[in-house]
C-alpha positions, -999 to +999 in steps of 0.1 A: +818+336-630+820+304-643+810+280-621+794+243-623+779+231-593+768+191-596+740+177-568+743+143-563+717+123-548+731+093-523+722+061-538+697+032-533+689+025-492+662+001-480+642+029-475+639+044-510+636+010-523+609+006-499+595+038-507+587+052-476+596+085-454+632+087-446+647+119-432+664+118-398+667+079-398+704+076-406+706+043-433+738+029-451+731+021-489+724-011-495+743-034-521+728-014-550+730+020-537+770+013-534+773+002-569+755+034-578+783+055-564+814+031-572+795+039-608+794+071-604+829+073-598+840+056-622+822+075-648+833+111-630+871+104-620+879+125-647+865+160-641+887+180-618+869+186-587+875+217-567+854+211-536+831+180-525+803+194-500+784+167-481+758+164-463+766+144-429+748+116-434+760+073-438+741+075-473+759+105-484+792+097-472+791+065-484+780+078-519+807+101-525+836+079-510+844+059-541+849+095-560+870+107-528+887+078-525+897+080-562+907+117-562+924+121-527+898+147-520+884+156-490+849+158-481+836+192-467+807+180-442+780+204-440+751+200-417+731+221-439+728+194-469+709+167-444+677+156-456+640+169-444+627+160-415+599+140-418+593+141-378+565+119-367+560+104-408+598+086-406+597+055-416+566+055-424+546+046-464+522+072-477+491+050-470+499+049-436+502+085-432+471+091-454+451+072-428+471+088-395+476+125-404+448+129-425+450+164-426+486+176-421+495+152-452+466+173-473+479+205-458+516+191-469+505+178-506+486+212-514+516+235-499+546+221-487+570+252-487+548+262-455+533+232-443+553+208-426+551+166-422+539+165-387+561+176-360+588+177-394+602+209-416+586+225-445+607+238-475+609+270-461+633+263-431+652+234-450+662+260-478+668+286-447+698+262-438+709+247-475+715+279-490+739+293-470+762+265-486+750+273-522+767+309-509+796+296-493+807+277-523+797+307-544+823+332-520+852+303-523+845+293-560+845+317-592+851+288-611+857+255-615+831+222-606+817+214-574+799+186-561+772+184-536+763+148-520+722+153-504+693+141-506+661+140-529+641+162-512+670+188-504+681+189-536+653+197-550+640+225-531+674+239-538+670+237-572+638+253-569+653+282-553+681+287-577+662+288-606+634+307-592+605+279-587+582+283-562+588+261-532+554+246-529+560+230-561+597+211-553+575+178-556+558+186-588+583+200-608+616+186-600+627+146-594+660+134-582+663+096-587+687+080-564+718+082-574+708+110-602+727+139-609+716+175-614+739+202-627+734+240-627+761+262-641+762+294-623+774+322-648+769+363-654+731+355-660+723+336-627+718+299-624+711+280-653+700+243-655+720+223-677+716+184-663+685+174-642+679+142-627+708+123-653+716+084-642+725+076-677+763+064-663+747+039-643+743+003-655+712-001-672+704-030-643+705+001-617+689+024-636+658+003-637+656+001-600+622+011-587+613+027-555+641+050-560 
């Protein structure tokens, strides 16, 4: 096996720029976030891509039309990639939740893998229904590069559970700008991280975004 499988996080919406929880809430990209992905295709046109998986969100469609667009491919939809759910923390900043949920935002920060945002999903049951896609692609793909289109937190507890990192620590150890890309090549010795977090193709105006 020989296989290359690139995690794309969407690009830029208010909500990341604004830096606060944003799961289920279902945002475009804003003008930033679209020249993230038109850069993005622009910079990746030329790999040949067996298989796009995306998650079924307007931020992740709208980040990996440009490449589709481009490349006449077709965009698998899987329910599986969508982002955390926050639950009653959506839309919300960290201060706010500090103040509010006191002690299911402690619980969260000290072990998220088991301790949801309240009335949200811990790592546990979003890597329950993301991995079965890692093993989908795995069944269809020996070779070749795939892309995935998610989101920051999915992403990385994903990651996590590739290489074998405890999913308490998805926060701590692994970052996924937006727009970033992470690549793990999958080969005879299991996964091995090769690209984390890259937005080096990006204009260095986009790159310097904050709040992403």
């Amino acid at each position: 096996m020989n296989l290359k499988i690139y995690f794309l996080r969407h690009g830029e919406t208010e909500y990341s720029q604004r830096d606060v929880f944003c799961g289920n809430m279902d945002p475009d990209l804003t003008l930033e976030g679209k020249q993230m992905a038109q850069a993005f295709a622009d910079a990746h046109s030329s790999i040949i891509w067996s298989a796009v998986y995306v998650s079924p969100m307007k931020r992740t469609i709208a980040t990996a039309q440009p490449l589709c667009d481009a490349l006449e491919l077709v965009m698998e939809l899987r329910d599986g990639l969508r982002e955390i759910d926050y639950g009653t923390w959506e839309n919300k900043g960290k201060d706010f939740v500090r103040t509010h949920h006191e002690e299911d935002y402690i619980r969260w920060l000290t072990e998220p893998a088991w301790n949801p945002p309240t009335n949200g999903e811990t790592a546990v049951q979003v890597a329950s229904r993301a991995l079965p896609i890692i093993s989908e692609i795995e069944s269809k793909h020996d070779t070749g590069n795939i892309l995935v289109v998610s989101h920051k937190a999915t992403i990385r507890i994903i990651l996590c559970s590739l290489l074998g990192i405890d999913l308490g620590r998805y926060r701590d150890r692994i970052d996924a700008p937006a727009g970033s890309i992470s690549m793990v090549k999958l080969a005879d010795h299991g996964p091995m991280l090769e690209v984390l977090g890259d937005r080096s193709y990006m204009p260095h105006a986009l790159r310097e975004r904050k709040g992403t």
